[in-house]
C-alpha positions, -999 to +999 in steps of 0.1 A: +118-239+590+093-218+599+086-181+580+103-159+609+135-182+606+135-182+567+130-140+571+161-138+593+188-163+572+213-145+548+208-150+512+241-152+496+245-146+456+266-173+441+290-161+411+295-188+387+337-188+374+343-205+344+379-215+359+373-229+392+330-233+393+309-218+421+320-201+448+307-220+479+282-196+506+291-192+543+277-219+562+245-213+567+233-191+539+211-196+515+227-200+482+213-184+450+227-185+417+232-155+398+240-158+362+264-132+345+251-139+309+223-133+293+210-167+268+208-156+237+168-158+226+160-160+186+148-130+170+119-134+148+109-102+134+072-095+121+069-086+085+063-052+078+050-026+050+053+014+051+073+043+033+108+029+054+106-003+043+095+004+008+132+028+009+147-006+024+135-027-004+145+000-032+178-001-019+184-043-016+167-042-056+192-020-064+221-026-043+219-060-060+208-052-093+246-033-093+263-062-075+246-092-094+247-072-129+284-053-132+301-084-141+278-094-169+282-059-187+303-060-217+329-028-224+341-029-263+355-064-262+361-071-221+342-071-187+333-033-184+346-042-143+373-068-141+401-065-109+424-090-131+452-098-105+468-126-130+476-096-155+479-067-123+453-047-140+420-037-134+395-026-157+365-001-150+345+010-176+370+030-200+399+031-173+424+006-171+444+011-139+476-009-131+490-012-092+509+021-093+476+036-094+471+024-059+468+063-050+431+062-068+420+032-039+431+053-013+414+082-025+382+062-031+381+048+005+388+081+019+354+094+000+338+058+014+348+070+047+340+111+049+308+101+034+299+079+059+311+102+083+287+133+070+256+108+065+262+095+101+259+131+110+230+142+096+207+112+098+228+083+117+232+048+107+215+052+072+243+030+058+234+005+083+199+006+079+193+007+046+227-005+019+249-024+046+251-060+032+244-073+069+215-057+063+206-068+028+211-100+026+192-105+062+166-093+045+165-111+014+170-143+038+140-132+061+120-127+025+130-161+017+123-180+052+087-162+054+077-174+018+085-211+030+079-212+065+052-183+065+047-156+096+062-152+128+036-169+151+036-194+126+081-201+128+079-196+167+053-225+169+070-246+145+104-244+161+083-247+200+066-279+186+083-314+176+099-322+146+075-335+116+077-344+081+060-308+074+087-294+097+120-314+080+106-303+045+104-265+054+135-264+068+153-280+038+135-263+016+144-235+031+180-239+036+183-250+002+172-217-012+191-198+015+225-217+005+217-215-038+214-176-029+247-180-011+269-203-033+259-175-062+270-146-044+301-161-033+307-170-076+294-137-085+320-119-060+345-139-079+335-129-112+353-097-102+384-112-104+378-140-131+363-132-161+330-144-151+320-160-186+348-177-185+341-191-148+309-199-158+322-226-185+345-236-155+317-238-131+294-259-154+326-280-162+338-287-128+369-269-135+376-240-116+410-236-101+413-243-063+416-203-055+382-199-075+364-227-056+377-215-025+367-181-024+335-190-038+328-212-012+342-186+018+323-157+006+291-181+001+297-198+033+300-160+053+267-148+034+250-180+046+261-177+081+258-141+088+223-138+071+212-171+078+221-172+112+237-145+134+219-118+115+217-094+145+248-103+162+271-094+138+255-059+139+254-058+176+288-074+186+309-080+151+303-048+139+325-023+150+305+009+138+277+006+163+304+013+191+323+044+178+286+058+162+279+083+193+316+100+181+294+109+154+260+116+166+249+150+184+217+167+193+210+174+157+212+141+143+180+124+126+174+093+147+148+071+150+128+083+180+101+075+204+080+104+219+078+095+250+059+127+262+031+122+240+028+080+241+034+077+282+016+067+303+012+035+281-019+014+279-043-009+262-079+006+259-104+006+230-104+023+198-134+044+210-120+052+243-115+090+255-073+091+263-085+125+286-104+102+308-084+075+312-051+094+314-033+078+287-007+087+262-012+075+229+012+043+227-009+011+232+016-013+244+009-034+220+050-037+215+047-040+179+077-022+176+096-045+194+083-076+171+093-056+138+126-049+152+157-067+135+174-067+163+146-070+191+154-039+209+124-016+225+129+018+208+104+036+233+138+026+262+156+059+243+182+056+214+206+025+219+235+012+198+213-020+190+193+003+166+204+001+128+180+030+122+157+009+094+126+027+104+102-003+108+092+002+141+080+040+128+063+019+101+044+001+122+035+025+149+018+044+120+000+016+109-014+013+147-021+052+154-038+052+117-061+026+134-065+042+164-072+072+145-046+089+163-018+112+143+010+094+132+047+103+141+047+085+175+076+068+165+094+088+136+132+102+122+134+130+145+161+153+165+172+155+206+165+187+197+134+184+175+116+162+203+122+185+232+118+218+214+084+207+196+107+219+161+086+219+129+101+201+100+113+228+087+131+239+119+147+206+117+159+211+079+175+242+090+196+228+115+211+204+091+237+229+080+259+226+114+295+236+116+303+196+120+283+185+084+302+219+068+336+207+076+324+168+063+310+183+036+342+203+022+367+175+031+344+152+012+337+178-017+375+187-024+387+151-019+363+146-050+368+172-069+413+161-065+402+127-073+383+141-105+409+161-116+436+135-117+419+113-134+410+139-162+451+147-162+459+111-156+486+101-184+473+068-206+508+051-201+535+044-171+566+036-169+591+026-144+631+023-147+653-001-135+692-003-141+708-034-151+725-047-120+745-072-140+769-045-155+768-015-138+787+007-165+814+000-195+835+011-219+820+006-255+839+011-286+850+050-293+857+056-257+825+064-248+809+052-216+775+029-219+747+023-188+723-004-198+689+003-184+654-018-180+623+005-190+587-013-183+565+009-204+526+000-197+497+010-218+471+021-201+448+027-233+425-003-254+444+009-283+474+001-296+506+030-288+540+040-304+562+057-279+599+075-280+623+071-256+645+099-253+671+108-224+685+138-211+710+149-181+741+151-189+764+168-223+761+144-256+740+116-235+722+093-264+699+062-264+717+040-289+697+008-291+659+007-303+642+039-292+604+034-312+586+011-293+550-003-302+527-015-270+497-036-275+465-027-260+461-029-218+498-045-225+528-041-208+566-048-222+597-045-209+627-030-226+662-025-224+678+003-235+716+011-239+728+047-229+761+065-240+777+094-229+811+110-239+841+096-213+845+132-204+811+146-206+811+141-165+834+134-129+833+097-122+808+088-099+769+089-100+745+115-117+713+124-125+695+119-161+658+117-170+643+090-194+613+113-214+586+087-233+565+106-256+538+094-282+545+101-314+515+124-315+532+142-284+500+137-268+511+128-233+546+123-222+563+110-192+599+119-173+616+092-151+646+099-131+674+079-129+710+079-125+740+076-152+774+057-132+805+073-149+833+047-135+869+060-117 
C-alpha cells in the first residue's frame, strides 16, 4: 500500500466491551484499539525532609503514641479506657458510661464531624494529610520498606530486574516487619475491648476466644493491605471525602498550590543561568514534586481531588529553589485568592474569619460547651423500670391493691452506693418490700419492688406514679415514670 492510499483509508477506533469483546470495523478500515482504562502503575514516592513533613512525622509519633499507649494506662484499679461490651460498660478515665448514655457518642461524632468540617474550610484536607490512619500507617510502612529495601531508584530497579536471593530476602524481610506492625495493631485495637493484660496472657498462651482472634486478625489484615498495598487507592477511590471535599472548599481555603505565574514557562538551565535571558519562570522541571507525591499527582496541573494536602511537594520544591538560590514558596499552603491577588500573609490570616468558618465555629463551640455541661450535671447512677408482666395487679391482704415492679439500678461510680427507693403518684401509694439497696462499684442489680395503694385511692384503670432513687446523702436523685394498674 502505498503512502497516498494509507493517507486516504478510514481509521476506525475499536471500543473493547467486557460483555460481548471488540466491536468489529467497517470493511475496509483500519482498526485501532482504544483502551477505556487506565493500568494502574506503582507509586514509589521519594523520601523527603522539610517543615511539612517534620508536622507529618509529629503527628504519626503522636497519633500512635495515644493509640499504642491508652490501653496500657492504669486508672485506680482498671484500664483507664476499656469499651467492655461483656459487662455493657465502658470505662474512660474517671467516667464509667453504660449504653443509655449512647447520647454522649452521638454528641462526640457530631464534634468529630463540625470539626472536620471547619478545618476543611480553613486549610482543606489537614485531616487527610496529616492524622488520617491511611495516612499514617502508609507512612510508617513506606519508613519501614525504605530501611530494608533502601531509595526509590533503588525499589524500581529491583522490582524491573529478576528475582535473586538479595531480592527474596528483602522482600521477606520486609513483609515480615510490615505484617508484625500489623498483627499488633489489630491486638492493640482489641485491647479496647478486652482488658489488654489479660489478652496478652491469652495471646502468649494461645488462648484467645474466637471473637478476639478474629478481629485481631481483620483489623491486622486491613492495616496490612491498605498500607502495604493499595495505599493511594483507598484515598483516591475508597475514600469518600476526597469526592464531597470541594462542598467544603472556597476561594479562601489554604491549599497546597503551585504558582504557576511565577514558575511558567518551565525549563531545565543552570544554576548560574540569567532566567531574564532565557525567558524562564522559576520551576526546573525537574518534577520532583511528582516523585515525592503519595499519590503521584502533578500539583503544578491546579488543585485535584488526588491531593491529600501533606505538603511534600512544597517541601521539596524549597529544597530545589534553595539550590537554585531562588525564593522559596513556589510551591506552598496558599489561597485562590492569595495567588491571584499577590495577598501578604497577613492578608491571608485575615480572611480566615469568613461567614462559613463563623457558623462552623459556633455549631462546633456550643455542641461542646452542651456536651460539657451534661457531663458536669450527669447523675452517677441510672435506672430503668420495668413492670412485672407475670401479674399485672392483685389484691394483697387488707384490701389494698399491690403492682410488682422490676427496678435495674446501675452505679455509675468506682465506689460503692446506698440508694432509696421511694414512690409517689397517687393518695397513700407505699413501697412495701426492701427499699435500702446497696450497689457495688461499676455494678448493676436488678430489683423488685412491691407497690400498694389503698383500693379506693383511684378509678380502675391505669395511672401515673414516679419511682424517686435518692442516695442517702441526697446527693443526686433520679425520677422514673411509670404506671400503677388499679383492676375493674
Amino acid at each position: 500500500m502505498s503512502p497516498s492510499d494509507t493517507s486516504q483509508r478510514k481509521v476506525i477506533p475499536i471500543l473493547a466491551s467486557p460483555d460481548k469483546g471488540p466491536i468489529e470495523p467497517p470493511v475496509g478500515a483500519d482498526a485501532e484499539m482504544v483502551s477505556l482504562y487506565e493500568a494502574h502503575k506503582k507509586i514509589y514516592p521519594r523520601s523527603v525532609s522539610g517543615l511539612f513533613t517534620n508536622w507529618r512525622w509529629g503527628m504519626v509519633f503522636l497519633t500512635q503514641l495515644v493509640f499504642y499507649g491508652m490501653p496500657w494506662l492504669e486508672w485506680g484499679q482498671r484500664q483507664a479506657v476499656l469499651f467492655d461490651l461483656n459487662s455493657r460498660r465502658f470505662y474512660i478515665f474517671n467516667l464509667v458510661l453504660y449504653p443509655q448514655d449512647f447520647i454522649y457518642l452521638t454528641g462526640i461524632l457530631v464534634i468529630s464531624a463540625l470539626s472536620l468540617f471547619l478545618f476543611t474550610a480553613v486549610a482543606g484536607r489537614l485531616w487527610c494529610g496529616y492524622a488520617c490512619p491511611q495516612t499514617v500507617y502508609t507512612e510508617m510502612f513506606l519508613w519501614l520498606e525504605h530501611k530494608v529495601e533502601g531509595d526509590r531508584s533503588a525499589r524500581m530497579r529491583r522490582d524491573a530486574g529478576r528475582w535473586t536471593f538479595d531480592k527474596v530476602g528483602r522482600k521477606t524481610a520486609k513483609h515480615f516487619l510490615w505484617l508484625a506492625v500489623a498483627l499488633w495493631t489489630g491486638f492493640t485495637f482489641v485491647g479496647y475491648f478486652t482488658p489488654i493484660h489479660e489478652l496478652g496472657v491469652e495471646f502468649v498462651q494461645l488462648n484467645m476466644s474466637s471473637w478476639e482472634s478474629f478481629w485481631t486478625l481483620f483489623y491486622g489484615f486491613a492495616t496490612y493491605g491498605n498500607a502495604g498495598f493499595m495505599r493511594e487507592q483507598v484515598c483516591k477511590h475508597m475514600c469518600p471525602y476526597a469526592r464531597f471535599q470541594s462542598a467544603m472548599f472556597d476561594k479562601d481555603t489554604l491549599i497546597v498550590t503551585y504558582d504557576a505565574e511565577r514558575g511558567e514557562p518551565r525549563g531545565a538551565r543552570s544554576k548560574k543561568a540569567d532566567l531574564s535571558t532565557l525567558n524562564l519562570g522559576a520551576c526546573v522541571d525537574c518534577t520532583l514534586c511528582v516523585q515525592v507525591c503519595p499519590t503521584g499527582i502533578d500539583i503544578r496541573d491546579g488543585l485535584q481531588y488526588e491531593c491529600i494536602g501533606c505538603g511534600a511537594c512544597a517541601d521539596v520544591c524549597d529544597t530545589v529553589m534553595d539550590k537554585l538560590g531562588y525564593a522559596k514558596g513556589l510551591v506552598k499552603y496558599s489561597t485562590e485568592n492569595a495567588v491571584n491577588q499577590h495577598w501578604t500573609r497577613g492578608q491571608i490570616l485575615r480572611h480566615v474569619l469568613r461567614p462559613r468558618v463563623l457558623v462552623y465555629s459556633a455549631i462546633l463551640g456550643a455542641v461542646v460547651l452542651a456536651m460539657a455541661i451534661s457531663l458536669a450535671w450527669r447523675t452517677p447512677f441510672k435506672v430503668d423500670v420495668v413492670r412485672d408482666r407475670g401479674s399485672l395487679a392483685r389484691i394483697a391482704s387488707g384490701g389494698r391493691i399491690e403492682n410488682v415492679y422490676r427496678l435495674q439500678i446501675m452505679n455509675a461510680m468506682e465506689s460503692q452506693q446506698h440508694f432509696r427507693i421511694s414512690v409517689s403518684g397517687l393518695p397513700g401509694l407505699v413501697v412495701v418490700s426492701e427499699n435500702d439497696v446497696v450497689i457495688e462499684p461499676t455494678q448493676s442489680r436488678w430489683v423488685a419492688v412491691g407497690v400498694q395503694a389503698p383500693f379506693d385511692a383511684a378509678p380502675a384503670g391505669s395511672h401515673p406514679i414516679y419511682f424517686d432513687i435518692v442516695t442517702l446523702d441526697a446527693a443526686a436523685k433520679v425520677s422514673e415514670k411509670s404506671v400503677f394498674i388499679v383492676p375493674r
